[in-house]
C-alpha positions in Angstrom: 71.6 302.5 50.3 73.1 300.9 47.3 76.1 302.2 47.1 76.8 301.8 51.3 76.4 297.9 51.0 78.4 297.6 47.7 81.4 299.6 49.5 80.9 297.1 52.6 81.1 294.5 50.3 84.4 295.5 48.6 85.8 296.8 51.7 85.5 293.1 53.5 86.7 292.0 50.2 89.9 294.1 50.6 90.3 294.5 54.1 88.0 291.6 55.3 86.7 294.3 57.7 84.9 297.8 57.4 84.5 300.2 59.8 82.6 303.8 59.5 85.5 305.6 59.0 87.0 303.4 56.2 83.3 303.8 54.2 83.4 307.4 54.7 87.4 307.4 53.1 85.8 305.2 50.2 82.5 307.2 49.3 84.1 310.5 49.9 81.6 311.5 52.3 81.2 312.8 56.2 81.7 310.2 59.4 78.2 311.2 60.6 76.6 311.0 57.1 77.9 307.0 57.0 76.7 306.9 60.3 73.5 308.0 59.9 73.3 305.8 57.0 74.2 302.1 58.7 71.5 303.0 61.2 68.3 303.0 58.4 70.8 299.6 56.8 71.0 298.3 61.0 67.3 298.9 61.2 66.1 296.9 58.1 68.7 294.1 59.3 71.0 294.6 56.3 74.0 295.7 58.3 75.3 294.9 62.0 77.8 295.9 64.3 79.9 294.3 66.3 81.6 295.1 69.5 84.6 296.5 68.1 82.8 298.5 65.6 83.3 296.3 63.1 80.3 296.4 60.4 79.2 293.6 58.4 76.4 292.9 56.2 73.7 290.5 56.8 72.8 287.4 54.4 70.2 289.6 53.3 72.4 292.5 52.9 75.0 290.3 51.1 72.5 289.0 48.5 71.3 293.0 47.9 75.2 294.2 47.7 75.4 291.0 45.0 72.3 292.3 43.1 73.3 295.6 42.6 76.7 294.7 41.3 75.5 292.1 38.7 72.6 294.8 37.7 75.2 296.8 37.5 77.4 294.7 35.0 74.4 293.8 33.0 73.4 297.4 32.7 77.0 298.2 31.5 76.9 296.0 29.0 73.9 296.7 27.7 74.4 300.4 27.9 77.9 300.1 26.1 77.7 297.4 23.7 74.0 297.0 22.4 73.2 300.6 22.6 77.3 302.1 21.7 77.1 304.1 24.4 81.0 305.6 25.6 82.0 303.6 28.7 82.0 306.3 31.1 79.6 307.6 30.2 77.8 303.7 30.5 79.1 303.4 33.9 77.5 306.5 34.7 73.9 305.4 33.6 74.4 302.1 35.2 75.4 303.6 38.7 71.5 305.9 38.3 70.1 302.5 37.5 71.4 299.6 39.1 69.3 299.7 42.3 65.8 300.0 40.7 65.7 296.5 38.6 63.8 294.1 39.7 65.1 290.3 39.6 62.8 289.8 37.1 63.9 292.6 34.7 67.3 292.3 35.3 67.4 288.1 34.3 65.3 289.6 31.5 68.1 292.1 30.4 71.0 289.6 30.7 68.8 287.1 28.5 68.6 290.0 26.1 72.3 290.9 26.2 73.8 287.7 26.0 71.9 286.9 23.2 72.7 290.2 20.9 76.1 289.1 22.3 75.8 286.0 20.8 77.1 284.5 17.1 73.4 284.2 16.4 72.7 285.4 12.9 69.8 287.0 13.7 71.3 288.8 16.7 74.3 289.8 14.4 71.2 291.0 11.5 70.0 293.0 14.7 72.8 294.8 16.4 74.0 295.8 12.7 70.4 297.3 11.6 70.2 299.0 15.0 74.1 300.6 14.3 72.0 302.3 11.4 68.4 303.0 12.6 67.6 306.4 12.9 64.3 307.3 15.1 61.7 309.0 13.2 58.0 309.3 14.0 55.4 307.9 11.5 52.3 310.0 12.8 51.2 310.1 16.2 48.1 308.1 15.9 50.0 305.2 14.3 52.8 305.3 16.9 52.9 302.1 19.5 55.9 304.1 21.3 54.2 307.2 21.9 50.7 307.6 24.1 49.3 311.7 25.0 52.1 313.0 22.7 54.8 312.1 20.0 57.7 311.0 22.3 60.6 311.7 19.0 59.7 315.3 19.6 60.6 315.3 23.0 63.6 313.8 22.9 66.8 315.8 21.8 69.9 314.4 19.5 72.7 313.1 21.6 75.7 314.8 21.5 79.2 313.5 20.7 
């Protein structure tokens, strides 16, 4: 659902129309799948049609489209420049994420990353102790991460 109202979004942008055909060209995907689609996104009044079968997002589906692309941006930024992740690789993980924030979460997340973003010292303190933290797992009954079972020992090394 995300990514249909994000391309409607961007394709008024562009075009300042969208039709099915011209979100099927953008998303790489079938005429029926996008059609199929703007149906469920018609039926929970996101997305209309008009006459001409021009579609166009609702209020409420503008404000969603909006959501996801500043979850987006947020989770980008986190992603790449708090935890060093490659940007690709970022935008990736952001794309999996982006529609399952809440508002509440995401403002949260943007409070966090503008301030390790920030010239605060003791964001500056953080972001370079973090560069150097390696996990490790002081026993599991001390743990506050970990719960039925040591979560370090789950989790495999990334790779470069």
């Amino acid at each position: 659902m995300a990514h249909y109202l994000t391309t409607l979004l961007k394709l008024k942008g562009e075009r300042g129309y969208a039709r099915v055909s011209d979100v099927a060209k953008e998303l790489e995907v079938t005429k029926g799948s996008v059609s199929t689609q703007m149906k469920h996104l018609k039926e929970k009044g996101l997305v209309v049609e008009d006459e001409n079968r021009f579609l166009r997002l609702t209020d409420e589906g503008e404000s969603t489209a909006k959501e996801v692309l500043q979850n987006r941006q947020i989770l980008i930024r986190f992603i790449e420049d708090v935890l060093g992740i490659d940007p690709l690789q970022a935008e990736t993980d952001a794309c999996k994420i982006e529609h399952l924030l809440s508002r509440n979460t995401s403002h949260q997340l943007m409070a966090l990353v503008q301030l390790l973003q920030s010239d605060e010292p003791p964001a500056k303190k953080f972001i370079d102790a973090f560069k150097h933290y390696k996990i490790s797992c002081p026993s599991h009954e001390d743990c506050n991460l970990c719960s039925a079972e040591c979560l370090v020992d789950c989790v495999d090394e990334p790779t470069e």
